[in-house]
C-alpha positions, -999 to 999 in steps of 0.1 A, spaced: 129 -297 793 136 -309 829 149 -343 845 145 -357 878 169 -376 887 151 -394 921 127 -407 893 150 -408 865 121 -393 843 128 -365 812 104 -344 803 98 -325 771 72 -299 770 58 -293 730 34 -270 737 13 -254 770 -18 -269 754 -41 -290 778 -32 -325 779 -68 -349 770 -49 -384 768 -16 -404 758 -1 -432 751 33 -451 760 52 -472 734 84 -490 754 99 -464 775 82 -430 758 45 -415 772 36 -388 744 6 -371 758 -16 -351 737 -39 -324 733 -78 -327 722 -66 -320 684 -35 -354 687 -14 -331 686 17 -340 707 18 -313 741 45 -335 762 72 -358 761 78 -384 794 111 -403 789 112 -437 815 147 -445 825 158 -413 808 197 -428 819 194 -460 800 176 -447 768 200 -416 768 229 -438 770 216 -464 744 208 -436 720 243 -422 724 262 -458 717 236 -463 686 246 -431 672 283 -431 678 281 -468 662 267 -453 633 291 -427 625 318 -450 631 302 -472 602 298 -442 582 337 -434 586 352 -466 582 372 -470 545 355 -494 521 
């Protein structure tokens, strides 16, 4: 995993397979190997979609916890 913070980019590396094509859905570029199987992981405005996946979950477990 690495982050660069100039660009505000994560990256998640699945596997050291070559990379043939990808495709982007919102803020997420999964790029994949000749077999579509998933090799790395781009995450655009890593910040924002790090932060919003945080407040989801913490929103959910509250909901989980609160009494009936």
């Amino acid at each position: 995993m690495s982050y660069d913070r100039e660009t505000d980019i994560m990256m998640l590396e699945l596997s050291k397979a070559k990379i043939t094509h990808a495709e982007q859905t919102g803020q997420i570029i999964i790029h994949f190997s000749k077999t579509n199987k998933p090799v790395l992981l781009e995450i655009l405005d890593a910040s924002g979609v790090m932060a919003s996946f945080l407040k989801s979950s913490l929103r959910a477990k509250k909901e989980m916890f609160q009494p009936l």
